[in-house]
N, C-alpha and C positions, 0 to 999 in steps of 0.2 A: 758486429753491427747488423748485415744480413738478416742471422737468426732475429734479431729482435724486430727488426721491422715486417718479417713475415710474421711473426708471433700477432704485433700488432694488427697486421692487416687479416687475420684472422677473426681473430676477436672483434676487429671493427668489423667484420662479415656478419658473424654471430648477433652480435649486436643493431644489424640493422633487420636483420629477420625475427629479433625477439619483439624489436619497437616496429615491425610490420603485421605481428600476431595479434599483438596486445590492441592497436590502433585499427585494425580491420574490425574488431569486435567490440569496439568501445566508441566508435568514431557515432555520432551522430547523424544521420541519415537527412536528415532534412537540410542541415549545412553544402552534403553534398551535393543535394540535386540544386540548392539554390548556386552553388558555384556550378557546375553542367550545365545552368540554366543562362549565366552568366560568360559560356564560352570557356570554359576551362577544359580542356580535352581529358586533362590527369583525371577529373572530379567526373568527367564525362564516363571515362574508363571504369572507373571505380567506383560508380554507381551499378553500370552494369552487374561488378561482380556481387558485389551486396545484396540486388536484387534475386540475385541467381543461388539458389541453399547449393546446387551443385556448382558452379563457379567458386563459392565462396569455401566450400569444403577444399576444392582443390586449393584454391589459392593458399587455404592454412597448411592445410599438406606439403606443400612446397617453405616454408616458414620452415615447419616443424623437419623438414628431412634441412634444409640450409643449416640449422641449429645442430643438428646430431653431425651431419658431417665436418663443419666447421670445427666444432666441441673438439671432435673426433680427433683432428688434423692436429689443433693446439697439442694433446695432449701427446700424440706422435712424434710429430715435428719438436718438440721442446726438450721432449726426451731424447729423441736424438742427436740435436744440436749441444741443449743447455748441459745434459747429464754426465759426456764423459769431460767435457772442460771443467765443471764442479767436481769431478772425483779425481782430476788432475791436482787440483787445489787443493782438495784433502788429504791426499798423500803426500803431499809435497812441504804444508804447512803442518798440520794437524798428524802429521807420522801415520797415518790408519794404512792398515794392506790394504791392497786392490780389489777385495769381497766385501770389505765392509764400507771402501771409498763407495763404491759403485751402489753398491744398496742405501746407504745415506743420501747418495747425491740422489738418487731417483725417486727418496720420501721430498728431499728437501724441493725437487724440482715441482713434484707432483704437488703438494701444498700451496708452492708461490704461482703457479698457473690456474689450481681452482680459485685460488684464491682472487686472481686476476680477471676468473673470466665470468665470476660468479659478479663480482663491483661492476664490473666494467662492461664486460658484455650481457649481462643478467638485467641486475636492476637497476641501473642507470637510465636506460635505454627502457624497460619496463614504466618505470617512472612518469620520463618524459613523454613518452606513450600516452598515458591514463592521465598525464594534466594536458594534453596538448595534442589530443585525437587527431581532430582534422588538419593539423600542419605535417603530424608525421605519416600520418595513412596517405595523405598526396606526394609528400617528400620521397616514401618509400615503396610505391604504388610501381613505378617503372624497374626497377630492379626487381621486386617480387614479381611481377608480372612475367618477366624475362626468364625468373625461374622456373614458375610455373609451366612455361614452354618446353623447358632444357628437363627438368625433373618430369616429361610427362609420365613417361616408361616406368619408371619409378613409382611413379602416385598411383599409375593403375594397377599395378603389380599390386602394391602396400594395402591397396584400399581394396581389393581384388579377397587377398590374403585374409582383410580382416572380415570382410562375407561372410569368409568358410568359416572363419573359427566362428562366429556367431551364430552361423544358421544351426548348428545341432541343436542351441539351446533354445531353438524361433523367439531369437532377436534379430530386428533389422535396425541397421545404422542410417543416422538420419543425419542430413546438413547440419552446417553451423547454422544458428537463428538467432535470432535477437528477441527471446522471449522471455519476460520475467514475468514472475510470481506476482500477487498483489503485497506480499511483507519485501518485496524489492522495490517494488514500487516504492512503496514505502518508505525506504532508505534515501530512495534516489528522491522522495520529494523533501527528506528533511534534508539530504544534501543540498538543494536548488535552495531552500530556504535560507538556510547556514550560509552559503555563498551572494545572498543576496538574490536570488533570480525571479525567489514568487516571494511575495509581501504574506506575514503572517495571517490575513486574512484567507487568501487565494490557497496559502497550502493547508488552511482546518476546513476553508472547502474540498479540495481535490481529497483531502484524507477522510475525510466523511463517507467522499460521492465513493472511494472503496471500499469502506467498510458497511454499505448498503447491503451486501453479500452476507455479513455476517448479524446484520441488525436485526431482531425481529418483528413481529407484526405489537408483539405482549411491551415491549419496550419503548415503540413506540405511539401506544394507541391511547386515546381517553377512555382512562378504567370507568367501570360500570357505574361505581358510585359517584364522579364526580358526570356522569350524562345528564343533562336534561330531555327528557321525553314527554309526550304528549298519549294520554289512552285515547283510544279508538271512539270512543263515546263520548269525548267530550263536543258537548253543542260546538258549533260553528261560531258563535262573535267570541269564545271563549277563548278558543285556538287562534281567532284573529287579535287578543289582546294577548295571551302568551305571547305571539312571536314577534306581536310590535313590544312588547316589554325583555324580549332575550337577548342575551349578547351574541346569540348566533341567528342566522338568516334561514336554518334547516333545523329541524329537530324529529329525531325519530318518532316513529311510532305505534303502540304495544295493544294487545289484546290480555287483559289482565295482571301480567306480569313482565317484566323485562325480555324473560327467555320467550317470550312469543310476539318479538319483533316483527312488524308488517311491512315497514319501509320507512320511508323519509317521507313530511311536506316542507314546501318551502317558501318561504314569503313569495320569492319569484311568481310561484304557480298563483297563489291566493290574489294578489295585485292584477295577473293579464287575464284568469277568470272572472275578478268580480270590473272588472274595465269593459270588459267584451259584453257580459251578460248582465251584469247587473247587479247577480247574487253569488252565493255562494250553498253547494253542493254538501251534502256529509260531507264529514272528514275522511270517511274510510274513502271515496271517490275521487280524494286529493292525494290520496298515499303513492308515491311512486315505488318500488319493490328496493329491495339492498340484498346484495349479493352477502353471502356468506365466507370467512374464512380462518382457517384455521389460527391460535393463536402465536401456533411455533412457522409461520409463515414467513420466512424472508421477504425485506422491504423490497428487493429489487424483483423478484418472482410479484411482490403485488403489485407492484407498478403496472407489469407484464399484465397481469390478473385483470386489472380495472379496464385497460386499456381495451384490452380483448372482450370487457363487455362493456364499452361504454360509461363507465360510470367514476363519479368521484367520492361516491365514500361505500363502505362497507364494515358490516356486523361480525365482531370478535368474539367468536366461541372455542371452548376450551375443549378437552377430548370428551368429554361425555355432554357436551352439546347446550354447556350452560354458557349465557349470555355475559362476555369478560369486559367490552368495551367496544366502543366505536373507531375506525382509525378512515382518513381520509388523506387524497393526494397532498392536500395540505399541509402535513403532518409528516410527510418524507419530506417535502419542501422542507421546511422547518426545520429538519434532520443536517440537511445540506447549505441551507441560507440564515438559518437561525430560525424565531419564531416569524409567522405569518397570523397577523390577526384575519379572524371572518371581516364579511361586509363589516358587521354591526358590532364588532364585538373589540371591547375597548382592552389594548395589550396590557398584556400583566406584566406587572414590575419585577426589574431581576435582580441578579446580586446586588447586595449595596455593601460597603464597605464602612462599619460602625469606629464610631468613636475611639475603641481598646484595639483598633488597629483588623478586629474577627472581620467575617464577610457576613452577612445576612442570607441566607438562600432559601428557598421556597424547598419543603420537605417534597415536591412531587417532582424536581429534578432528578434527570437521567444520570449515573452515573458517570457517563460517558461526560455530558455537559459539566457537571460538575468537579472535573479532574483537576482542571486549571486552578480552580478557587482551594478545591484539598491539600492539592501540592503533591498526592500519590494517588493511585490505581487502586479503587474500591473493589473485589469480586464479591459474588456470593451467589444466594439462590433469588435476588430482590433486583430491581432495577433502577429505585429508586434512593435520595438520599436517605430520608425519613425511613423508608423501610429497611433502610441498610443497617441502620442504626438500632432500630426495633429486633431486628433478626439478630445483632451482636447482644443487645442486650436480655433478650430473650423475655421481653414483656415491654408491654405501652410505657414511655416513661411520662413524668409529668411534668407540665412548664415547669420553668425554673432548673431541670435536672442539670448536669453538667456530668460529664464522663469523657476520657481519651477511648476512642474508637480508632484501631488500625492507626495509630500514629498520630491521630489530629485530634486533636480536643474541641468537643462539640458541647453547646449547651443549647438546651430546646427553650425557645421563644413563645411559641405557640402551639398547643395541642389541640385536636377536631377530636368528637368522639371516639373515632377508630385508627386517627393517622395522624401525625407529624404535619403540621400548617407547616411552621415557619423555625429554622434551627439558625443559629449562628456557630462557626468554624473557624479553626486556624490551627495553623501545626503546633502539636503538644512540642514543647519547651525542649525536652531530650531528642527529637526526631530531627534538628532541624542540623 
């Protein structure tokens, strides 16, 4: 009976350093300082160490050497107690000599104790760790702490040890951290979703506002040919009824051709000069300038971009310096909140959902936007639905067409000269 209840208290050793590893590194930081803040001494403690990459290296240190020694002990202790009682038993019952009792007993020992301390001290304790961070990282905060003290000698030696073996190959060892990737993030926000924690809205925001990083300028900008602009020469009440007749409040403006963009005017400007003075000036002397930028530009770099010059839209050109499109703060907004209409400009109609059950969607939807209604992950070399479409089938199709593209069955509603108006969708019959 002895042997078994050290065995246990082992294992229950084992076990509370594996659910004090798992809980220091998983435990939520904000829970803690609001209990610290609250008077909790434990949470007060154990904020410290958190906050500390070298406190908190030690503390796992101490985890990780409590786990090898306890491991250790089980496997010692079990064999010297359980092994020769079990090869008693085998020669006794089972008739085996005393080489092969003793080498049986020490497989059969050896199995029932991994087997005990993998359930029990392993992942049980793992487990309740990773559902239940902040109760066990405080639960087990005074005990590891107390190791931490008793193992110093120990962790500085270890960690001493692993310097040297690193520095040959100049590596340096760095704290534990709580630093994830944005595809973690990511996990961790479909986790919160899944569990109820952010409303499907809040988590196609927060997953948007990261993959800002990866969004480009070409992806999200108003392509060239759907711009409205204004030439340079045109009279003055001309420009004043253009942009009382536009659905936008600004509209560029060219000297001959698109690629020799001069800048923006904007109703704003036209209203506090003709109020102030009276009249109104050229147009060229109403142009404000627009910043130029590339069109493989990351959206979160232009934010950066505009901010740095003051400004809220800017001219999309492509590598050899032709004019691709217009893209504005707006339009990352849009990225992250959905669409944003201009002052003036009345919002365009989205999905709709037809009769035979398809979705209707506008051919100049982002792939990205458009996932939901697909029901699968578009790639290619295009951005758009309509152009996704066009790229698979390798020429303009004409209303009326219908074809399965990548798993979903599309038929075109409406074709423009060169693009895809308006396509209706739904997952082809075999994909679903």
């Amino acid at each position: 009976m002895l042997a078994f209840t050290v065995l246990a208290a082992l294992v229950a050793i084992n076990a509370l350093y594996v659910a004090a590893e798992f809980a220091s590194v998983s435990v939520p930081r904000s829970k803690i300082a609001q209990a610290a803040k609250d008077g909790s001494s434990r949470a007060a403690g154990l904020r410290a160490v958190l906050d500390d990459a070298v406190a908190l290296d030690r503390y796992i240190a101490a985890c990780q050497i409590g786990i090898t020694l306890s491991s250790l002990l089980v496997g010692a202790y079990g064999q010297a107690t359980l092994g020769p009682a079990l090869a008693e038993l085998l020669e006794a019952h089972l008739g085996l000599d005393s080489v092969a009792a003793v080498s049986t007993s020490a497989v059969v020992v050896i199995l029932l104790l991994t087997a005990l301390q993998v359930v029990l001290g392993e992942l049980v304790p793992k487990n309740l760790a990773l559902r239940f961070p902040t109760e066990v990282a405080l639960f087990t905060y005074p005990p590891t702490r107390l190791s931490t003290v008793l193992y110093r000698p120990f962790i500085a030696f270890l960690n001493g040890s692993g310097l040297l073996l690193l520095k040959p190959f100049g590596l340096e060892a760095h704290g534990h951290q709580h630093i994830h990737g944005p595809e973690e993030i990511e996990l961790l926000l479909a986790e919160s979703r899944r569990g109820g924690a952010l409303t499907p809205e809040a988590h196609r925001r927060l997953r948007r506002g990261l993959q800002l990083s990866r969004r480009t300028v070409h992806e999200l900008m108003v392509p060239r040919r759907e711009l409205e602009a204004i030439e340079v020469s045109t009279p003055t009440d001309e420009v004043v009824e253009r942009l009382r007749t536009s659905p936008y409040s600004r509209l560029p403006v060219y000297r001959g051709s698109l690629d020799a963009v001069l800048g923006v005017v904007s109703s704003k400007d036209l209203v506090h000069l003709f109020v102030s003075e009276g009249e109104l000036p050229p147009l060229e002397s109403l142009v404000r300038p627009l910043p130029f930028v590339p069109e493989t530009m990351t959206a979160d770099r232009l934010v950066h971009y505009l901010q740095e010059r003051r400004a809220s839209l800017a001219i999309v050109v492509d590598e050899y310096g032709g004019v691709q499109g217009l893209i504005s703060v707006e339009d990352v907004l849009a990225e992250l909140l959905g669409d944003l209409a201009d002052e003036l400009k009345e919002p365009d109609p989205g999905p709709e959902t037809l009769a035979d059950g398809s979705v209707r969607l506008p051919g100049t939807m982002t792939l990205v936007d458009a996932e939901p209604w697909l029901g699968v992950r578009w790639t290619g070399a295009t951005t758009t639905v309509g152009g996704h479409v066009v790229e698979v089938l390798g020429r303009l199709p004409e209303a009326g067409e219908e074809h399965v593209v990548d798993g979903v069955h599309v038929k075109v509603l409406d074709m423009g000269p060169t693009a895809i108006r308006w396509l209706a969708v739904r997952r082809a019959e075999g994909e679903r």
